[in-house]
C-alpha positions as CSV (number, residue, x, y, z in Angstrom):
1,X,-39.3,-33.3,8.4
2,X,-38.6,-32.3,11.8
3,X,-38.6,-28.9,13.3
4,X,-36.7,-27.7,16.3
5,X,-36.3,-24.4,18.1
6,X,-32.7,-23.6,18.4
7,X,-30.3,-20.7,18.0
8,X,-27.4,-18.7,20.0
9,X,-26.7,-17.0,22.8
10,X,-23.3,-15.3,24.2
11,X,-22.7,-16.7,27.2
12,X,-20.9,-14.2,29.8
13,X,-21.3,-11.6,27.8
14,X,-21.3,-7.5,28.5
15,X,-22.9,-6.7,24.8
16,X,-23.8,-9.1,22.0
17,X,-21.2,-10.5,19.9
18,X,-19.3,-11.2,23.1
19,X,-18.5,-14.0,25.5
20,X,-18.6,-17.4,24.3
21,X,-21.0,-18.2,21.6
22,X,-23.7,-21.8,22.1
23,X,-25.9,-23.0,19.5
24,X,-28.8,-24.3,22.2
25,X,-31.5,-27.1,20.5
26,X,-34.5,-27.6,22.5
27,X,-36.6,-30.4,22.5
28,X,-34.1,-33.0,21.2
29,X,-35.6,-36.0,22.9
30,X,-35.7,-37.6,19.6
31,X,-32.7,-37.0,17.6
32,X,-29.7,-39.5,17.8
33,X,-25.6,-39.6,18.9
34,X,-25.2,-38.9,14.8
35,X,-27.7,-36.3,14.6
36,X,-27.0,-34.4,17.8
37,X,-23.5,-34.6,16.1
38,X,-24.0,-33.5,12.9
39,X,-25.9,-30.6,14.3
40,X,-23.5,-29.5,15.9
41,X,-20.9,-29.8,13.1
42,X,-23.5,-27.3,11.3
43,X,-23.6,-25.0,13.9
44,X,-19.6,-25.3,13.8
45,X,-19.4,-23.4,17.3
46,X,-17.5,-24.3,19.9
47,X,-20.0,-26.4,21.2
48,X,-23.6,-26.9,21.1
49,X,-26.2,-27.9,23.7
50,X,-29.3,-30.1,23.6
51,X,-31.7,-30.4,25.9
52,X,-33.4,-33.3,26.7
53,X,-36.5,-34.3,29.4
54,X,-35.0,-36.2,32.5
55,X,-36.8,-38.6,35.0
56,X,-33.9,-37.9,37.5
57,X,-33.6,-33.4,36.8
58,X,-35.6,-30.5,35.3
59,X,-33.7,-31.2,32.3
60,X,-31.4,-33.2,30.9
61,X,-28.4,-31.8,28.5
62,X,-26.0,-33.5,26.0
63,X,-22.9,-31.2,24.8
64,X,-21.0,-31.7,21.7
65,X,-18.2,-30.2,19.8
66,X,-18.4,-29.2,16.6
67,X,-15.5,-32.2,15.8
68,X,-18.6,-34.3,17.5
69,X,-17.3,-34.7,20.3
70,X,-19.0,-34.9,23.8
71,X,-18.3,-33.0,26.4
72,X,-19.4,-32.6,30.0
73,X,-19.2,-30.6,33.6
74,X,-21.1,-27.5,34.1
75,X,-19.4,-24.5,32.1
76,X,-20.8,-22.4,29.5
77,X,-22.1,-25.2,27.7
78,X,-25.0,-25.9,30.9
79,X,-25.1,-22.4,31.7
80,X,-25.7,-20.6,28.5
81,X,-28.8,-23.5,27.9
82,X,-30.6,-22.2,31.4
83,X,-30.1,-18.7,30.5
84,X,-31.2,-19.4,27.2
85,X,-34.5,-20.8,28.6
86,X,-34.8,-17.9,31.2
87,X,-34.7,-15.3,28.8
88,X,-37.8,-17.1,27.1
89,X,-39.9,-17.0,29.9
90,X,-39.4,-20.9,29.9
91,X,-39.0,-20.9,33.9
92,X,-41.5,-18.5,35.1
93,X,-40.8,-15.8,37.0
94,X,-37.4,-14.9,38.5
95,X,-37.2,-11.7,40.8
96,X,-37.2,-14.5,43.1
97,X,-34.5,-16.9,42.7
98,X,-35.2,-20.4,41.7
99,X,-33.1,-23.7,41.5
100,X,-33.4,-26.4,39.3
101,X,-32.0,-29.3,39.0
102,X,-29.7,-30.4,35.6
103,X,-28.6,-33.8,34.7
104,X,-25.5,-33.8,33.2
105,X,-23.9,-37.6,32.8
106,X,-23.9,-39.4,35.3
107,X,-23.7,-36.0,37.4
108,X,-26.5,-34.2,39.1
109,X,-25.8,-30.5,39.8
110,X,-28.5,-27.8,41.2
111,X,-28.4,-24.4,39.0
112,X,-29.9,-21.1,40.7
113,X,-31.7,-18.7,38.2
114,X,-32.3,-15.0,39.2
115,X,-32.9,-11.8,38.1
116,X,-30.5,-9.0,38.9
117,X,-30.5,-5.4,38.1
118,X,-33.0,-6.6,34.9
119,X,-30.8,-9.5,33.8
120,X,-31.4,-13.0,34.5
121,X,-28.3,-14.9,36.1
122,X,-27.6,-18.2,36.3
123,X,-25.3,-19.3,39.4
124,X,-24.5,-23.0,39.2
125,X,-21.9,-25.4,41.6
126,X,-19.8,-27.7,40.2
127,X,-18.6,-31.1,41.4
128,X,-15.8,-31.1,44.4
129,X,-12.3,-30.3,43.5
130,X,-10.0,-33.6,42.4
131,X,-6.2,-32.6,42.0
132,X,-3.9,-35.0,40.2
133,X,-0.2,-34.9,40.1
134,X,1.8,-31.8,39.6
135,X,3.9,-32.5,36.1
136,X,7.3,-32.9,37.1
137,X,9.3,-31.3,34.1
138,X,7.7,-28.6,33.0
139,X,10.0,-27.9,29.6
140,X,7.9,-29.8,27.6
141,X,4.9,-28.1,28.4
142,X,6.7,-24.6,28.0
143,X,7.7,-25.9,24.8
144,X,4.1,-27.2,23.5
145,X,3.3,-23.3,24.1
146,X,6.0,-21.5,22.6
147,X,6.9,-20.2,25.8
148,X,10.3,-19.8,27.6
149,X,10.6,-22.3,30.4
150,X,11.3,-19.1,32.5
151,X,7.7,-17.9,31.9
152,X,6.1,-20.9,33.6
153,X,5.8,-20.0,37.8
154,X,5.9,-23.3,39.7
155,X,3.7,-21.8,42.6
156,X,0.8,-23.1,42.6
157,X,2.1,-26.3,40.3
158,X,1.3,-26.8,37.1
159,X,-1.5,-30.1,37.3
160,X,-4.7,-31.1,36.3
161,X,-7.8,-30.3,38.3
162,X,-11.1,-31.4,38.1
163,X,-14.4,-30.0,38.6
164,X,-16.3,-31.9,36.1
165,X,-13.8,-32.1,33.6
166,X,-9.9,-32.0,33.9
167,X,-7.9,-29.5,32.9
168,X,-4.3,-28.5,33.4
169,X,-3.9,-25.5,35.6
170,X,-0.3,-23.3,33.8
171,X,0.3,-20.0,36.1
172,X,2.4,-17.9,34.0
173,X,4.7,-14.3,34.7
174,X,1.6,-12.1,33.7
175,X,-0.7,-11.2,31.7
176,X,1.7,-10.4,29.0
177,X,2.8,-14.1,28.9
178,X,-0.7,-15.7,28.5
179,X,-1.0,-13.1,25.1
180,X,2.3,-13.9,23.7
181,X,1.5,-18.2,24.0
182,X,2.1,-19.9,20.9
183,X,0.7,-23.7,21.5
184,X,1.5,-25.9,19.3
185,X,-0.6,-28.8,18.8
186,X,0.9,-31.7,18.4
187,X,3.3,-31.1,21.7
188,X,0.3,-30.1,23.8
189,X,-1.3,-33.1,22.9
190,X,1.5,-35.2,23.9
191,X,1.6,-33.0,27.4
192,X,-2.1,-33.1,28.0
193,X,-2.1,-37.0,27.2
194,X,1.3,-37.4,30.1
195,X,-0.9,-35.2,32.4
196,X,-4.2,-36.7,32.6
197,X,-5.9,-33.7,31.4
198,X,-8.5,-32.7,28.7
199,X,-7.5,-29.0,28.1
200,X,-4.8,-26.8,29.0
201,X,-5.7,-23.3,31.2
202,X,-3.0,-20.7,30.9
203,X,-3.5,-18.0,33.6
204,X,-1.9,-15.2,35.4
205,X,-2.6,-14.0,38.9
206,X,-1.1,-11.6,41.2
207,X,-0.9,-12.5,44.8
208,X,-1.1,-9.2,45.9
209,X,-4.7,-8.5,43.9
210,X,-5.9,-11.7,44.5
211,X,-9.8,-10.8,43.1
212,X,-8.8,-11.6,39.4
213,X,-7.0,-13.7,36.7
214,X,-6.6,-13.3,33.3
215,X,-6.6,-16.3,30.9
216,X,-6.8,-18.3,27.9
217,X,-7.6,-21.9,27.1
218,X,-6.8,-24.5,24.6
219,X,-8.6,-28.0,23.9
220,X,-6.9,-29.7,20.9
221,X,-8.3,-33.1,22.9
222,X,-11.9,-32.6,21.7
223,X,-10.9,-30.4,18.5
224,X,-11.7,-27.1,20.0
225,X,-8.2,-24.8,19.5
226,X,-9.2,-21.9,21.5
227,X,-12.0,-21.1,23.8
228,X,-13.7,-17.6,24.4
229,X,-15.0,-18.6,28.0
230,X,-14.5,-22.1,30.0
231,X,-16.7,-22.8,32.9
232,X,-15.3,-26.5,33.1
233,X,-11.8,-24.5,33.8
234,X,-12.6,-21.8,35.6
235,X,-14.0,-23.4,38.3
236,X,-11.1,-25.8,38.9
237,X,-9.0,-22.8,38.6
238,X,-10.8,-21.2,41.5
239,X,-10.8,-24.0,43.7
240,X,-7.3,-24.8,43.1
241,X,-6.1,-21.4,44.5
242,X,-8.3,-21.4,47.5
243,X,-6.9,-25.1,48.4
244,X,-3.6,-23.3,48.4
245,X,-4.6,-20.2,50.5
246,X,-4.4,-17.8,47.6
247,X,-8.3,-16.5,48.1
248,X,-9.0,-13.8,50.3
249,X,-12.6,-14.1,49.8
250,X,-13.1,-17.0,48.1
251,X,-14.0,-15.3,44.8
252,X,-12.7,-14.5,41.6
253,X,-13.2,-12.4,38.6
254,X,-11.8,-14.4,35.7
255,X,-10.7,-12.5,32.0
256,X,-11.2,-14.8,29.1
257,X,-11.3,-14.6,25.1
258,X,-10.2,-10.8,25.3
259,X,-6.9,-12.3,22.7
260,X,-9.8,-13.7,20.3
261,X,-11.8,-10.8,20.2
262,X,-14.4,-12.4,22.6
263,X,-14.1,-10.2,26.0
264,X,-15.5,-13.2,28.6
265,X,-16.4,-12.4,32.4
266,X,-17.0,-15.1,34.3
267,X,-17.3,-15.0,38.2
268,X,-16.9,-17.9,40.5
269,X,-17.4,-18.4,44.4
270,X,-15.9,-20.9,46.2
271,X,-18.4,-22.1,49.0
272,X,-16.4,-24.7,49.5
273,X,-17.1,-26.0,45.7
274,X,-16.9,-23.7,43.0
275,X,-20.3,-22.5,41.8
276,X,-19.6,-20.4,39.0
277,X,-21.9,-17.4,37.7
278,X,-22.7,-15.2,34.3
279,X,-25.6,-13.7,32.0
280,X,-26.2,-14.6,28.8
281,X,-27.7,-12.4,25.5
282,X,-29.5,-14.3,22.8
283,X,-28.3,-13.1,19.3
284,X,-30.6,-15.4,16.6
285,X,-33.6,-17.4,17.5
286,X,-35.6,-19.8,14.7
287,X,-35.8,-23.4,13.6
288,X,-34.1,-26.1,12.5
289,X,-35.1,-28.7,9.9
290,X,-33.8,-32.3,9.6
């Protein structure tokens, strides 16, 4: 019988029991596609991340859903495993900050590690912006969320946008309007399926306090209804409203999970591509036996 470290950690996260929860495995060199998957059906978070030794990265990682799915990009799923590692003293010392290297598909993206103010941070870039085509009728889509067609702004469009995994990017009246969504799953799917797109990113954003959003996200594709805290969106987000000249500094503060409980702050910089930054707390450490 095999033993593994593994355990969780609340990825952008202000307190424990916040942010978005990942069951992290180390060492998992020599489980399997069915075990990885099954263990993360145990964990039965939103995903969980395995990491791996790589001949091309520091470290590999594998993400899956707890449907067993894989996912990939560089959201919470990559950067709750570094801070994981960090807050074990796996990569040394950090008052000086350090990149590594992770290998994520077929993707290689650098990762910096630092500590600030006594927390370590984790800063990571994601893959250059792709934008596909703006939906053309967007009552369906108001429809798959329960909202009036009314509530859906058409500036920026609603379209998919890619940073390592596509998403569709919904601006909505305010903040008010992301709350009161009501998706409904089979209609979202059918949207999401028209549009290209993996997930679906509901946001609002005032152009006259540009600094912040405030969102939610859904991801009936790969099982996962709700999210607390979405790197793989956020940074598409980001980058899709400083392609359209809605950035005055090419940052943003982005709200997530606050309807599910599960306050979320992640920041991202656009420099040109989006490198998206949090901390992480661990909650439980120990083993796993299969």
């Amino acid at each position: 019988m095999a033993e593994l470290i593994a355990g969780l950690i609340d990825v952008f996260a202000e307190a424990p029991l916040t942010g978005n929860p990942l069951a992290v495995v180390q060492d998992a060199d020599g489980l399997s596609d069915e075990q990885m998957r099954r263990i993360a059906g145990e964990f039965n978070q939103a995903e969980t991340t395995f990491l791996l030794q790589s001949t091309r990265a520091d470290r590999r990682l594998r993400s899956f859903t707890a449907s067993g799915a894989e996912v990939f990009g560089a959201g919470h799923n990559a950067l709750g495993a570094w801070l994981w590692l960090a807050e074990q003293g796996d990569l040394g010392p950090l008052e000086i900050p350090r990149t590594f290297t992770q290998e994520i598909g077929r993707d290689l993206l650098p990762i910096e590690m630092a500590k600030v103010d006594g927390r370590v941070h984790g800063r990571m870039r994601q893959a250059p912006l792709r934008l596909f085509e703006p939906l053309g009728d967007t009552g369906p889509l108001a429809q798959s969320l329960g909202l009036d067609y009314s509530d859906i702004l058409l500036q920026p469009k609603p379209r998919p946008a890619d940073t390592g995994a596509a998403h569709l990017m919904v601006r909505v009246l305010n903040a008010e309007t992301v709350d009161k969504a009501r998706p409904q799953a089979d209609r979202l799917l059918a949207v999401l399926k028209e549009a290209q797109a993996e997930g679906c990113y509901i946001y609002a954003f005032d152009d006259h306090a540009p600094e912040t959003a405030y969102t939610r996200f859904f991801n009936p594709t790969v099982g996962l209804w709700e999210d607390a805290a979405t790197g793989t969106a956020a940074g598409p987000l980001a980058a899709y409203l400083a392609s359209e000249g809605r950035l005055k500094s090419n940052e943003l503060t982005i709200e997530q999970g606050t309807k599910m409980g599960r306050r979320s702050i992640l920041r991202v910089r656009v420099n040109p591509d989006p490198e998206l930054s949090g901390a992480g707390i661990i909650v439980l450490r120990g083993l796993i036996r299969i």
